[in-house]
C-alpha positions as CSV (number, residue, x, y, z in Angstrom):
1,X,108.0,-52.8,45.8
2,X,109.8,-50.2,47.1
3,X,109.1,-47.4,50.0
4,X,106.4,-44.9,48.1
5,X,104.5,-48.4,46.4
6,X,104.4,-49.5,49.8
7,X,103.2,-46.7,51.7
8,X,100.6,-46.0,49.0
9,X,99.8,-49.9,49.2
10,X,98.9,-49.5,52.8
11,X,96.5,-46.1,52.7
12,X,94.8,-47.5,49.7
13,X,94.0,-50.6,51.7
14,X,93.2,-48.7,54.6
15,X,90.9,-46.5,52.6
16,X,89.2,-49.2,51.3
17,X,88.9,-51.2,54.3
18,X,91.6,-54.3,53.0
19,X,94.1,-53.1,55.6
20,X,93.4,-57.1,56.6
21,X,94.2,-58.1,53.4
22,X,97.6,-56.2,52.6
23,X,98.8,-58.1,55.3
24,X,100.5,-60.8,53.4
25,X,101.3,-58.6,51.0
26,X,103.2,-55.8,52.7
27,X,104.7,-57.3,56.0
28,X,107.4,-59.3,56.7
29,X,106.7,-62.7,58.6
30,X,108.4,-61.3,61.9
31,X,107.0,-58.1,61.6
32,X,106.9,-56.2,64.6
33,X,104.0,-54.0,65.9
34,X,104.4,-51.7,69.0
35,X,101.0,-49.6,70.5
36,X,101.5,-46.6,72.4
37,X,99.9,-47.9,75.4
38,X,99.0,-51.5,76.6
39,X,95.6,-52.3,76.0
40,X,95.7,-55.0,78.2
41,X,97.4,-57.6,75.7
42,X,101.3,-56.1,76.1
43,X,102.8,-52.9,73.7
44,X,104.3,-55.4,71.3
45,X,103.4,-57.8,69.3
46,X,106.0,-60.0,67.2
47,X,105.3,-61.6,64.1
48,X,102.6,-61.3,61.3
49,X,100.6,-64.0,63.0
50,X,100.4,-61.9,65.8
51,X,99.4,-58.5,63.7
52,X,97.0,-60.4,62.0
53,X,95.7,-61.5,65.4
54,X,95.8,-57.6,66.6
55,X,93.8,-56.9,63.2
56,X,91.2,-59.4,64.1
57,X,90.4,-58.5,67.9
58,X,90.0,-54.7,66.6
59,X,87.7,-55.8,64.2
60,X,85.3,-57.9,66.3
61,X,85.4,-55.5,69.1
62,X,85.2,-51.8,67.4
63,X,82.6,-50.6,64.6
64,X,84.3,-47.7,62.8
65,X,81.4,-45.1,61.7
66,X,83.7,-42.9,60.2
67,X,87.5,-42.3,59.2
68,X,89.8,-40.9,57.5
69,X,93.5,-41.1,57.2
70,X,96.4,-38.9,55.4
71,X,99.4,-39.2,53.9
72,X,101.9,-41.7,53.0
73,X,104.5,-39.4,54.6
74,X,108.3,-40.5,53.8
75,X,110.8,-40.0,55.7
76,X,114.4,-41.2,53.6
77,X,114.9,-44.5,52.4
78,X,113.5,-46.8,54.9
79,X,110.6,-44.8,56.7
80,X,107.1,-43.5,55.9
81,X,104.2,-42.1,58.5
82,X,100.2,-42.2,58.0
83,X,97.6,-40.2,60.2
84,X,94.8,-41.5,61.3
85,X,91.1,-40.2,62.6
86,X,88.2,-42.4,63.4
87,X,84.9,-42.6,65.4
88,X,84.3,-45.9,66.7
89,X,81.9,-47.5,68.6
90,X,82.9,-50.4,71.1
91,X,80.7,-53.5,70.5
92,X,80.5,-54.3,74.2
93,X,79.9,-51.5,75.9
94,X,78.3,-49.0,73.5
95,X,80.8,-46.3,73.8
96,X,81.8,-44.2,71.1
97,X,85.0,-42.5,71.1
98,X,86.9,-40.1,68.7
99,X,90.5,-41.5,68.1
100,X,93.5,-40.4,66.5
101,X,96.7,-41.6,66.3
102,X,99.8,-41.6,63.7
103,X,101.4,-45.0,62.5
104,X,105.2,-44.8,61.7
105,X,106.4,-47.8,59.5
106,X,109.9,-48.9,58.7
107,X,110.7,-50.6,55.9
108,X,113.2,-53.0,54.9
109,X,113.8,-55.6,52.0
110,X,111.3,-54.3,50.4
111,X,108.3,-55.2,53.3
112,X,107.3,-53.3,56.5
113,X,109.6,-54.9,59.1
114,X,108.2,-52.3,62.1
115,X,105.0,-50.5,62.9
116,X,104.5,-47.7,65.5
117,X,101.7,-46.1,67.0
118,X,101.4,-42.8,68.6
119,X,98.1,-41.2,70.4
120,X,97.1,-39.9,73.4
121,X,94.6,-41.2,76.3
């Protein structure tokens, strides 16, 4: 695949909630994904074992009651950035919280070899 068929892969699956699934398909085995902030598990994770893992913990402790996310957005050969907006509710505590945030992804070999996320508090 190259950059635009990957990019596309990955908003499709995020519109269709099978961002889990594109996984495999789309990242490298030592992907690496880096959050603007520590949640309380580091920045970083390395590996797609570890993304996968990141995948999971958002999805047993956020419901997402609405979204929406744009682009791809390419940037040359090797780079391509997605927005996203959401309204989620945390499972534990009840809150819910308007997010936003923009996800760069690098590309290399024809899978995404670096993600990066960028919001605010």
């Amino acid at each position: 695949m190259d950059l635009n068929e990957i990019a596309q892969a990955l908003v499709d699956g995020v519109k269709h909630r099978k961002d889990r699934e594109n996984l495999d398909r789309l990242y490298a085995p030592d992907a690496v994904s880096v959050e603007a902030m520590d949640q309380g598990n580091g920045r970083e994770c390395k590996g797609l074992d570890s993304i996968k893992g990141k995948h999971d913990w958002w999805q047993s402790s956020f419901d997402v009651l609405e979204a929406d996310v744009g682009g791809p957005f390419p940037h040359g050969p090797d780079r391509f950035a997605v927005t996203y907006r959401m309204k989620a509710k945390n499972r534990e505590t009840g809150e819910v919280t308007d997010m936003e945030e923009v996800g760069l992804y690098h590309v290399a070999g024809g899978k995404i070899v670096r993600e990066e996320f960028f919001y605010g508090e």
